[in-house]
C-alpha positions in Angstrom: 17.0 27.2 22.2 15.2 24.3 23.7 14.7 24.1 27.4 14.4 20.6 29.7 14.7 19.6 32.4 14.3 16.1 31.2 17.5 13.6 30.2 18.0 13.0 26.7 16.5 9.6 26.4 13.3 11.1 27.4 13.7 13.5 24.9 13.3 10.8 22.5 10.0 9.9 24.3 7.0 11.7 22.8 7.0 14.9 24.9 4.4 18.2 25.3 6.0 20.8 24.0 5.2 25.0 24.7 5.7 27.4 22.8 5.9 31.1 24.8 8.2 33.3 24.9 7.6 35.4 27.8 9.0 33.6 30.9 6.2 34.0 33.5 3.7 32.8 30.6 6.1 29.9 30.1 6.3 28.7 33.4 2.1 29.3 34.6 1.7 26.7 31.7 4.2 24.0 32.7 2.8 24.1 36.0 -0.3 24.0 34.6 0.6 20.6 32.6 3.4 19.4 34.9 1.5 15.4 35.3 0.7 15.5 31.5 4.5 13.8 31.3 7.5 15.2 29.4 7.9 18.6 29.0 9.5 21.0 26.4 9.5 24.8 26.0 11.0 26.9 22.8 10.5 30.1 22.2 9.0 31.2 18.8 12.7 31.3 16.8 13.6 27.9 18.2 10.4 25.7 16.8 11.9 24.2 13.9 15.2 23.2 16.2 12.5 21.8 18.6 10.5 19.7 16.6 13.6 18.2 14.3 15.1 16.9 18.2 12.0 15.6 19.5 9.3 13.1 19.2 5.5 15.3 19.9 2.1 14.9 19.0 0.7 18.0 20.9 2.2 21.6 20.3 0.5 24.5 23.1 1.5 27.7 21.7 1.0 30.4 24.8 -0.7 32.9 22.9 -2.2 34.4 19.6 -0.7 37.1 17.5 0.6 37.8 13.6 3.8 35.3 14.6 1.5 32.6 16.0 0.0 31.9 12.6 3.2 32.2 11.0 4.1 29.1 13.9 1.3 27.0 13.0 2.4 26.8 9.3 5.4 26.1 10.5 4.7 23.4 12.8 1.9 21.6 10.2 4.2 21.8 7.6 6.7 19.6 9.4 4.5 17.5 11.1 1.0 17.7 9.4 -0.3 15.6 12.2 1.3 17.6 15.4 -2.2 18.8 17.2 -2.0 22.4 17.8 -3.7 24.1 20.9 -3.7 27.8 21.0 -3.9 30.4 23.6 -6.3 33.3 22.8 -7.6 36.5 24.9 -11.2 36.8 25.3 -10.4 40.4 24.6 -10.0 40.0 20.7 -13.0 38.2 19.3 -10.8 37.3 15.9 -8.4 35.1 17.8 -10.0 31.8 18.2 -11.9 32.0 14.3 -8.0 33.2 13.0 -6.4 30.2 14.8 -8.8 27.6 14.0 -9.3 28.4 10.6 -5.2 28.6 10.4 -5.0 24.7 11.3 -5.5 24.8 15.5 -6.6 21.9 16.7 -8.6 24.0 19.5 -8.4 26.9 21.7 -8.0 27.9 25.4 -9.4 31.3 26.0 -7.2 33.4 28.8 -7.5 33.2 32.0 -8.2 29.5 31.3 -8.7 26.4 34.1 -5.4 24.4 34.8 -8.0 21.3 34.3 -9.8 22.2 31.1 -6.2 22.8 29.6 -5.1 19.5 31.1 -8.1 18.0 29.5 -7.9 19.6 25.9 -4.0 18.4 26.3 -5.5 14.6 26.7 -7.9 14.8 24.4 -5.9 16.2 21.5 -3.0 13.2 22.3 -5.9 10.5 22.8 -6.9 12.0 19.3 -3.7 11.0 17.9 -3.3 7.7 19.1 -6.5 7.5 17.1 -5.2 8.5 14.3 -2.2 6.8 14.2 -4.2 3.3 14.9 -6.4 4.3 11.6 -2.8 4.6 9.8 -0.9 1.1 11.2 -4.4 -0.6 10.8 -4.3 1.1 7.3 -0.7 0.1 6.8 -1.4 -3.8 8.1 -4.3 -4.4 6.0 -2.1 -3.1 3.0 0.5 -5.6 4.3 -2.3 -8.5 4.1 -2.6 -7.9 0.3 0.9 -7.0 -0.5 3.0 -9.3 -3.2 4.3 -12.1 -1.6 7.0 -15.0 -3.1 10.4 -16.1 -2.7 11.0 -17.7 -6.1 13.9 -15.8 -8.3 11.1 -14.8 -10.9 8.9 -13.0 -8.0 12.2 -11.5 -6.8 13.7 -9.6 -9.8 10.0 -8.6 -10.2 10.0 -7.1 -7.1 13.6 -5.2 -7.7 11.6 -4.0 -10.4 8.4 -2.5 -9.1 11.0 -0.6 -6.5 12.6 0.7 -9.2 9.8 1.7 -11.1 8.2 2.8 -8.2 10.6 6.1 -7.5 9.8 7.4 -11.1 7.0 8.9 -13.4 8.2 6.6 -15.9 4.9 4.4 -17.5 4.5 0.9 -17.0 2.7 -1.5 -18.8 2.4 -5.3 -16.9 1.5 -8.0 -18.8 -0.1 -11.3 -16.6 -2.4 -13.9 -16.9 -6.0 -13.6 -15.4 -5.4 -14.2 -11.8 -2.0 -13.5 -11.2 -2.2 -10.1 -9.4 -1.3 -7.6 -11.7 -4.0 -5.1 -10.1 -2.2 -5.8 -7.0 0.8 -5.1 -8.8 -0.3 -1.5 -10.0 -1.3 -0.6 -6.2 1.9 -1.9 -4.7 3.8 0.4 -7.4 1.3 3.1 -6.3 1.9 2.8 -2.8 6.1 2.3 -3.2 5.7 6.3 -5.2 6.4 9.4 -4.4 2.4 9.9 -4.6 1.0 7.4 -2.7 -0.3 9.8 -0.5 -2.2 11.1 -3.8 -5.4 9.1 -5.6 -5.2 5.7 -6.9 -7.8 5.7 -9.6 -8.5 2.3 -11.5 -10.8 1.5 -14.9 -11.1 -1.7 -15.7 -11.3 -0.9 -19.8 -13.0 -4.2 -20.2 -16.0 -4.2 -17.7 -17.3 -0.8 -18.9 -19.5 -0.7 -22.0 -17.7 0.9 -24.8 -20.2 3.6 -25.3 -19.6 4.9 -21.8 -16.1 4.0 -21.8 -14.8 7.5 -22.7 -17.1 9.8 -20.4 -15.5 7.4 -18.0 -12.4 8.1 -19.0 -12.5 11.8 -19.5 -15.7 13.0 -18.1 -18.1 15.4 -19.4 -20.0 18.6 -19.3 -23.3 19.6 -19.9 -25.8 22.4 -20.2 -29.2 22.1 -18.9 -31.4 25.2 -18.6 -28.7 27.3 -18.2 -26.8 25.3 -16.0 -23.5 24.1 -16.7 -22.7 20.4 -14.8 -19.3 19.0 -15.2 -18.5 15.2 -14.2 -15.1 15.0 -13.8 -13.5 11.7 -15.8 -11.6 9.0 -14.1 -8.0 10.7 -15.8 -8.9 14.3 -14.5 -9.6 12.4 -10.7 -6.3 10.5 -10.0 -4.3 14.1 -10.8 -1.5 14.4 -8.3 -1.2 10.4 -8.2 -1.5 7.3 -10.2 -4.0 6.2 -13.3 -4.4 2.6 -13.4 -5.7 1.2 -17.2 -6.9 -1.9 -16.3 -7.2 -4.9 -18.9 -6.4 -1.9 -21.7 -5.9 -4.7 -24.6 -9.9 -4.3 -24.8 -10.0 -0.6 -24.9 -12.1 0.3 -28.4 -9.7 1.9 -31.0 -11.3 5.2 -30.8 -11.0 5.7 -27.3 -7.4 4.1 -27.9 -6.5 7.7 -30.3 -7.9 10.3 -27.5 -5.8 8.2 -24.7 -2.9 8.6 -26.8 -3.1 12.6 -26.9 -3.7 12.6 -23.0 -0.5 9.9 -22.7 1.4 12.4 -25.4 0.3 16.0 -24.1 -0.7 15.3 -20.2 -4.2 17.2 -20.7 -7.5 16.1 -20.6 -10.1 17.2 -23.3 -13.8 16.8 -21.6 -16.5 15.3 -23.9 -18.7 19.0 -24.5 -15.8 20.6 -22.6 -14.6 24.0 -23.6 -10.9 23.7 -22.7 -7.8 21.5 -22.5 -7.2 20.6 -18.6 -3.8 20.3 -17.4 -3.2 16.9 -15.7 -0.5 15.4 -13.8 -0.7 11.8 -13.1 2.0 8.2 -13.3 0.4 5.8 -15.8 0.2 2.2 -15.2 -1.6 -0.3 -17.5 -2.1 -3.8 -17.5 -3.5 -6.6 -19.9 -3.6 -10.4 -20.3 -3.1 -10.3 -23.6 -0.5 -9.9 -26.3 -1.0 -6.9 -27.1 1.8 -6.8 -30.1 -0.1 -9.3 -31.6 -3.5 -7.5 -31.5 -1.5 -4.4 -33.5 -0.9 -6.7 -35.8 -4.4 -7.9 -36.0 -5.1 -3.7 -36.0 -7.1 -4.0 -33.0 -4.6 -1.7 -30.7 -2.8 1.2 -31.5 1.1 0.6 -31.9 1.9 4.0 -31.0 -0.1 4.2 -28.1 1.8 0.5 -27.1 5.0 2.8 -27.5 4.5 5.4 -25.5 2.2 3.1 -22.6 5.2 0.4 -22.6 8.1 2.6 -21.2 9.0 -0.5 -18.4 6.6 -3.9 -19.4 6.4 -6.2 -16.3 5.5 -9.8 -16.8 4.0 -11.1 -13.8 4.7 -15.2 -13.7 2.0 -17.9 -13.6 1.5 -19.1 -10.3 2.6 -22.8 -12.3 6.0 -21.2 -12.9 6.5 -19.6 -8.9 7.7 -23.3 -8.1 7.0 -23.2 -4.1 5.4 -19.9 -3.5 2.3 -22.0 -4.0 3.0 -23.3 -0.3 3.9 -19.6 0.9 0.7 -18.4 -0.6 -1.8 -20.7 0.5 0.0 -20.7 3.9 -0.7 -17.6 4.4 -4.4 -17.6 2.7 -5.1 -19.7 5.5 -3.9 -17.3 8.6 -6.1 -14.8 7.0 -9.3 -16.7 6.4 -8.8 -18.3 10.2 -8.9 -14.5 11.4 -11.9 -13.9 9.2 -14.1 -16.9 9.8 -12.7 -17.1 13.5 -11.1 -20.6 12.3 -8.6 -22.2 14.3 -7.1 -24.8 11.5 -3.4 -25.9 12.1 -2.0 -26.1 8.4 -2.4 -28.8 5.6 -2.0 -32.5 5.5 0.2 -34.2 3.2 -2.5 -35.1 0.5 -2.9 -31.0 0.3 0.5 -30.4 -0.1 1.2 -32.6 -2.7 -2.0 -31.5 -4.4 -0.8 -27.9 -4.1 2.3 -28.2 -5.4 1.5 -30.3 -8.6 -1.7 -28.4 -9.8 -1.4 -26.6 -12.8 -3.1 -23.3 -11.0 -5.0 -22.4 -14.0 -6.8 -19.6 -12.3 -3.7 -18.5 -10.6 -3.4 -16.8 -7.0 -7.2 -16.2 -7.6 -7.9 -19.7 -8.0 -5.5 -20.7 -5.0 -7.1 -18.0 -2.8 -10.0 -19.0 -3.7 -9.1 -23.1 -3.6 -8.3 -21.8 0.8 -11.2 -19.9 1.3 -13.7 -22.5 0.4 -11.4 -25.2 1.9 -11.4 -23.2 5.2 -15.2 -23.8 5.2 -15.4 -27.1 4.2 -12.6 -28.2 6.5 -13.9 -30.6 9.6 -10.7 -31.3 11.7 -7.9 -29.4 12.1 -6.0 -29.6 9.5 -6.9 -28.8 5.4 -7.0 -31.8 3.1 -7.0 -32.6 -0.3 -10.7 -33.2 -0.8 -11.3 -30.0 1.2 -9.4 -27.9 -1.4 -11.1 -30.2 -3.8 -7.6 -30.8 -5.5 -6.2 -34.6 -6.6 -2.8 -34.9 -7.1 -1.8 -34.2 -10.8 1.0 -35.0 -13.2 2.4 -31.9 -14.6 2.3 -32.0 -18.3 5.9 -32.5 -19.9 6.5 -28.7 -20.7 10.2 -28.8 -21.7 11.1 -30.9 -18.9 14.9 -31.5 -18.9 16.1 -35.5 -20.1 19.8 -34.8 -18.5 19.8 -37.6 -16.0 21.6 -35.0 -13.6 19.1 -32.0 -14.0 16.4 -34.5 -13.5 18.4 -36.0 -10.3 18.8 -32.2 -8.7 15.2 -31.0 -9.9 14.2 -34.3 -7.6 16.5 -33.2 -4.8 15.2 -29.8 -4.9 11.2 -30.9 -4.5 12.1 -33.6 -2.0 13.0 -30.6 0.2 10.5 -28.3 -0.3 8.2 -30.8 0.5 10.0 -32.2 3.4 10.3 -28.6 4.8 6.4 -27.7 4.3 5.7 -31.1 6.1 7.6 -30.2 8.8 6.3 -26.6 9.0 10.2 -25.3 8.5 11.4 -26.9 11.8 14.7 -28.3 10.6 15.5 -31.2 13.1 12.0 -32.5 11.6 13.0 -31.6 8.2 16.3 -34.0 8.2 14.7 -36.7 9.6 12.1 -36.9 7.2 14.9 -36.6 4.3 17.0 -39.2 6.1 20.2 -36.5 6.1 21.8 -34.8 8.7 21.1 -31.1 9.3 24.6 -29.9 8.1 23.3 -31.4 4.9 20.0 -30.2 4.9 21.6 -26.2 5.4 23.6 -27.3 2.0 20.6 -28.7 0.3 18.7 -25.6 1.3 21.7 -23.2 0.3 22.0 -25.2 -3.2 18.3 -24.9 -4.3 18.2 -21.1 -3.1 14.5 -22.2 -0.9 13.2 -20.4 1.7 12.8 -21.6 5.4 
């Protein structure tokens, strides 16, 4: 049973809660904490009721016995965070060393100071606020660098890394230099079941192929006696996710002792003595073809089997139509916060400029097109010549002759551009398009854009 003599709504509040079973124990510690908020009291059988109604950081259990540690598991378990302060008697020596080392976050010896509990109480919910800063600062920054794009191609790819994502199932994404495909792997990492767990990347390309495969699988040695073990990049993301990095260039023979790990989950060490069990989602990624390089005999097609469970194909940034705007948009709020910039947006020049480059380089080159731009830029607003980009006529790729494709494919870019001019404000947006706004929601409803 859980005691209060607080309403329910400021039971959703984060609240101190006590643990003690004997009454008089119970109630010298709420008096003792009484301006430290919201207070809670269980007894030992009620915890897990307790801590599944309420919101807590700080758990004070009122003293130390078999039952406490069995409490602590108890607690951490559900709420690996919760910071636990214990109760111990100055009597008993192995108190304090059995709590701590059983996951208390500090001790109060008996008879204790009303203050120095108070204090410990602070302390341990001031260290919490800490570490939940370090995790939404954590989480924001991973926010910063997450996929972004509105364009249908970027959403079904999206509906398919959440997919993905909930499974041990390998994945293979194929992209063009530049179009985030490492970003890809870590946002399928981070969507996972083990995103908690290690996130080890190899870039299979970077690494010279002699030391490619003590990379890969690390090694052990014997020096006077000594045996030294270096643990390979496979054996260090177990528990979480192995990224294979531009694997299209991975030597053949490295190609055959990946397939037996991708086959049999275990990891043979170069020198090593035994197999080694390993559990770990595989995600590989390459720019190139790679069907065609097992036809050229330069990759395994067995190992492209059994690697290739789900391929991705991550679009040109030429093909996103106008995430090019929602990209470099945001480049620029993030490069103003880095180089304590305060630039407004782009002119017109750099939005035409943006939308009819060809993007070669991809989001890399368009990140990188912003970044120098933000530099470069004088007044307050990017140009052209800052993102050193002239307006271009896309090459004729297929481009539809059907006089009413061409009409609509018109419509469609008159809009985008309208709406980018105008920063999305819609009243702006019709004026510049000469429509009413009625017309501009169809328009924008029609062409499926974002505003």
């Amino acid at each position: 049973m859980v005691d209060t003599h607080q309403s329910l709504a400021s039971q959703l509040q984060e609240a101190l809660l006590i643990v003690e079973d004997d009454p008089y124990a119970q109630k010298k510690l709420c008096q003792a904490l009484e301006s430290e908020g919201s207070i809670l009291t269980a007894h030992s059988l009620s915890v897990s009721a307790a801590l599944q109604q309420l919101l807590t950081s700080v758990v004070v259990i009122g003293r130390c016995d078999a039952n406490t540690l069995s409490l602590m598991k108890e607690i951490l378990s559900f709420a690996p965070r919760t910071k636990v302060l214990v109760v111990v008697n100055t009597e008993n020596d192995g108190d304090a060393v059995l709590a701590l080392e059983s996951g208390a976050f500090d001790i109060i010896e008996q008879p204790f100071s009303d203050e120095l509990l108070r204090l410990l109480v602070r302390r341990a919910r001031h260290i919490g606020q800490l570490e939940r800063e370090v995790d939404r600062l954590k989480s924001y920054e991973r926010r910063q660098e997450s996929i972004l794009g509105g364009s249908p191609q970027m959403m079904q790819l999206l509906r398919m890394v959440d997919r993905v994502s909930l499974t041990d199932i390998n994945v293979l994404i194929y992209g063009e230099s530049g179009t985030g495909k490492a970003l890809l792997a870590r946002a399928i990492h981070d969507r996972s079941p083990r995103s908690e767990k290690p996130f080890i990347t190899i870039n299979c390309a970077s690494i010279p192929e002699e030391l490619l495969e003590n990379e890969l699988f690390g090694i052990e040695s014997d020096t006077l006696g000594v045996r030294r073990v270096k643990v390979g990049k496979i054996e260090a993301a177990h528990g979480g996710t192995l990224f294979l990095d531009e694997i299209g260039d991975m030597p053949l023979h490295v190609q055959a002792k990946v397939l037996r790990f991708v086959q049999d989950r275990v990891v043979d060490r170069i020198s090593g003595q035994r197999s080694i069990p390993v559990d770990v989602k595989i995600v590989c990624a390459t720019h190139q073809d790679l069907k065609q390089r097992c036809s050229e005999k330069r990759f395994r097609e067995d190992l492209l089997h059994r690697i290739g469970d789900v391929p991705i194909t991550i679009p040109p940034l030429r093909e996103r139509g106008d995430d090019v705007l929602l990209l470099a948009k945001t480049f620029l709020l993030q490069f103003n916060q880095s180089m304590n910039r305060s630039i407004s947006g782009f002119s017109d020049d750099a939005l035409e400029a943006l939308l009819t480059h060809m993007w070669p380089g991809n989001v890399r080159e368009l990140q990188n097109k912003v970044k120098s731009a933000v530099i470069m830029a004088d007044g307050n607003q990017i140009s052209a010549s800052d993102l050193a980009l002239t307006k271009e006529q896309k090459k004729d790729s297929g481009l539809p002759l059907n006089i009413r494709q061409v009409r609509e494919e018109a419509e469609r870019q008159a809009v985008t551009r309208a709406l980018a001019r105008a920063e999305g404000n819609m009243s702006q947006t019709a004026n510049l398009l000469g429509v009413s706004r009625p017309t501009l929601y169809t328009l924008i409803e029609k062409y499926a854009l974002q505003r």
